[in-house]
C-alpha positions in Angstrom: 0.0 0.0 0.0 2.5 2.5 1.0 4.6 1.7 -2.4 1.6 2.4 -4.2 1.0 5.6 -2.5 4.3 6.7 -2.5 4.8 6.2 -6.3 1.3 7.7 -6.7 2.4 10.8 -4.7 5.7 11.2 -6.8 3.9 11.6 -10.5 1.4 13.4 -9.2 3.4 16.2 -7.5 5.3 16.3 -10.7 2.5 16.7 -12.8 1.2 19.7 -10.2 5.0 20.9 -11.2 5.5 21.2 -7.0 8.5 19.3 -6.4 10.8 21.6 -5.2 8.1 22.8 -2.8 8.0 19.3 -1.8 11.6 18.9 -1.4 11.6 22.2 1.1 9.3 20.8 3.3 10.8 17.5 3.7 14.0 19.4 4.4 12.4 21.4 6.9 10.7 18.0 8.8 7.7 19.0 7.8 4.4 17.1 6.9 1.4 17.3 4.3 -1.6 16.3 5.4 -5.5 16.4 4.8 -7.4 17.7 1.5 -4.1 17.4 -0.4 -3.6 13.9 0.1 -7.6 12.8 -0.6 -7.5 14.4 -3.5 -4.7 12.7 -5.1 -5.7 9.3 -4.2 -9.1 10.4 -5.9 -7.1 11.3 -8.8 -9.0 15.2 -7.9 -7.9 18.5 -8.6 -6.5 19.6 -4.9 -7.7 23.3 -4.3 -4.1 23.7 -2.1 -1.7 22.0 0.2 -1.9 22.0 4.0 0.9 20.8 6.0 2.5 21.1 9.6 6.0 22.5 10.4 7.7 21.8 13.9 8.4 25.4 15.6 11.9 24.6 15.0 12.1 24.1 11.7 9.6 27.3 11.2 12.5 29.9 10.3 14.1 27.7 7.8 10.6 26.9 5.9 9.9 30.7 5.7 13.2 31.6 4.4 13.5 28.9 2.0 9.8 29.0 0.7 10.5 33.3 0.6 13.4 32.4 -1.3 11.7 30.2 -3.9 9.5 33.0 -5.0 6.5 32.3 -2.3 4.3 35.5 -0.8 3.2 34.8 3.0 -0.1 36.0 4.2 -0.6 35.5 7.7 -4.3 34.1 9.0 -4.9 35.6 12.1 -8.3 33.5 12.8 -6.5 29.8 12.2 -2.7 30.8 13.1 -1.8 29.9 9.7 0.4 31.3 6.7 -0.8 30.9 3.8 1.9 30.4 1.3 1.1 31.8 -2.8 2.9 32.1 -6.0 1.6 31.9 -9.2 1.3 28.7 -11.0 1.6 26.8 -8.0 -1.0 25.5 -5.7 -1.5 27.5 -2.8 0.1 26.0 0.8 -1.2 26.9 4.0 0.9 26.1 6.8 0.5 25.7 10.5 3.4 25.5 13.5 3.6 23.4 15.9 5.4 23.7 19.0 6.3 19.7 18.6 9.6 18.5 17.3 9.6 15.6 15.0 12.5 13.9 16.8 10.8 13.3 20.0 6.7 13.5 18.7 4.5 12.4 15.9 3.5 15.8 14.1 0.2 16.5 13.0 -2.5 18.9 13.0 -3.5 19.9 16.4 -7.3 20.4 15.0 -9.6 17.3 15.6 -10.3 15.9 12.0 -13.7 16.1 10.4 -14.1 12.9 8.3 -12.1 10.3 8.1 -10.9 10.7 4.3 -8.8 13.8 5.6 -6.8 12.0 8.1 -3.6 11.1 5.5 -0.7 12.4 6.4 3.1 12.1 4.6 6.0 13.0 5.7 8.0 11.7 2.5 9.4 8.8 3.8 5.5 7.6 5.2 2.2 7.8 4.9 0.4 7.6 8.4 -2.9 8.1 9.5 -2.5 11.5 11.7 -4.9 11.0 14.4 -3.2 8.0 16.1 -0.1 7.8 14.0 -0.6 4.6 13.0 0.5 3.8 9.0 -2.7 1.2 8.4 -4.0 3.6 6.1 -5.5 0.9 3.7 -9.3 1.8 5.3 -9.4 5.4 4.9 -7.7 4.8 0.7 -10.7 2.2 0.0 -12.6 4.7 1.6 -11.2 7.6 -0.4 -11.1 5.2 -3.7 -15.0 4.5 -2.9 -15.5 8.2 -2.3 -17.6 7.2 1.2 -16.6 9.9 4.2 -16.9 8.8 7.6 -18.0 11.8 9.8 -16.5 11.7 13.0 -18.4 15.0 14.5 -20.3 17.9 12.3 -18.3 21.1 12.2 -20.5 24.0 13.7 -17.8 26.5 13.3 -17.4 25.4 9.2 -20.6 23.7 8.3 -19.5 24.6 4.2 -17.0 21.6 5.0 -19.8 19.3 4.6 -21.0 20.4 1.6 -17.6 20.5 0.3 -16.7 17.1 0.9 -20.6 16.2 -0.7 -19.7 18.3 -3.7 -16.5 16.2 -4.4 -18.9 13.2 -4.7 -18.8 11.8 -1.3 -21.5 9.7 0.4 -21.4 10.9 4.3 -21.6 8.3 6.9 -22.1 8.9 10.5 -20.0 7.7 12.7 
């Protein structure tokens, strides 16, 4: 499973032209997670790349994504930067006080359904709510676009009728 993924990972990012975005943020320790990763197991168009960066690893990230030719916008209502250059797909990042040499970093935001749990670090995909890399439930999930909802988000109820619009039957868990 993870060879497939891996290998499916690798042409895709090269057909979205992102690799040396890809090779700053393994540099950097970092991790992609979420919509990103759905989306390319769905063979989708991803709307933008979200990933996780350790506190210390933060400076580097920012000078080497400034450096590539990326513009930082800073989210004040989800502590997020959100990364933008044209003809490549936006990334929205998010620091975490974590360090990836003594923690399993993820997002610190419960998830909303279970097909947005992926997360890669570039050497492994792992599901990022328990760290565990059996990840073969939530890609036949994906692959049979079926979303299990682990709670309704009040704050961002458009989530739900995103992941609907992408074709996906909701299940409650």
């Amino acid at each position: 499973m993870h060879e497939e993924l891996t290998k499916l990972f690798e042409t895709r990012i090269n057909a979205f032209n992102e690799q040396a975005f890809f090779n700053t943020l393994f540099k950097c320790r970092g991790v992609v997670y979420g919509g990103f990763l759905r989306d390319l197991v769905a063979h989708a168009q991803p709307k933008d790349i979200d990933v996780v960066i350790s506190v210390l690893y933060a400076s580097e990230f920012d000078a080497e994504m400034a450096g590539m030719g990326f513009t930082a916008s800073f989210n004040e209502e989800n502590n997020t930067t959100l990364w933008s250059m044209n003809g490549h797909l936006p990334v929205e990042s998010y620091i975490v006080e974590d360090s990836p040499d003594d923690t399993f970093i993820g997002p610190e935001s419960a998830p909303d359904y279970d097909v947005n749990i992926l997360r890669y670090d570039g050497k492994s995909f792992r599901n990022w709510m328990n760290g565990s890399n059996d990840v073969a439930a939530v890609v036949d999930h994906i692959k049979q676009r079926i979303a299990i909802e682990f709670h309704e988000d009040e704050v961002r109820p458009e989530r739900r009728a995103k992941i609907i619009f992408k074709g996906y039957a909701i299940i409650q868990q």
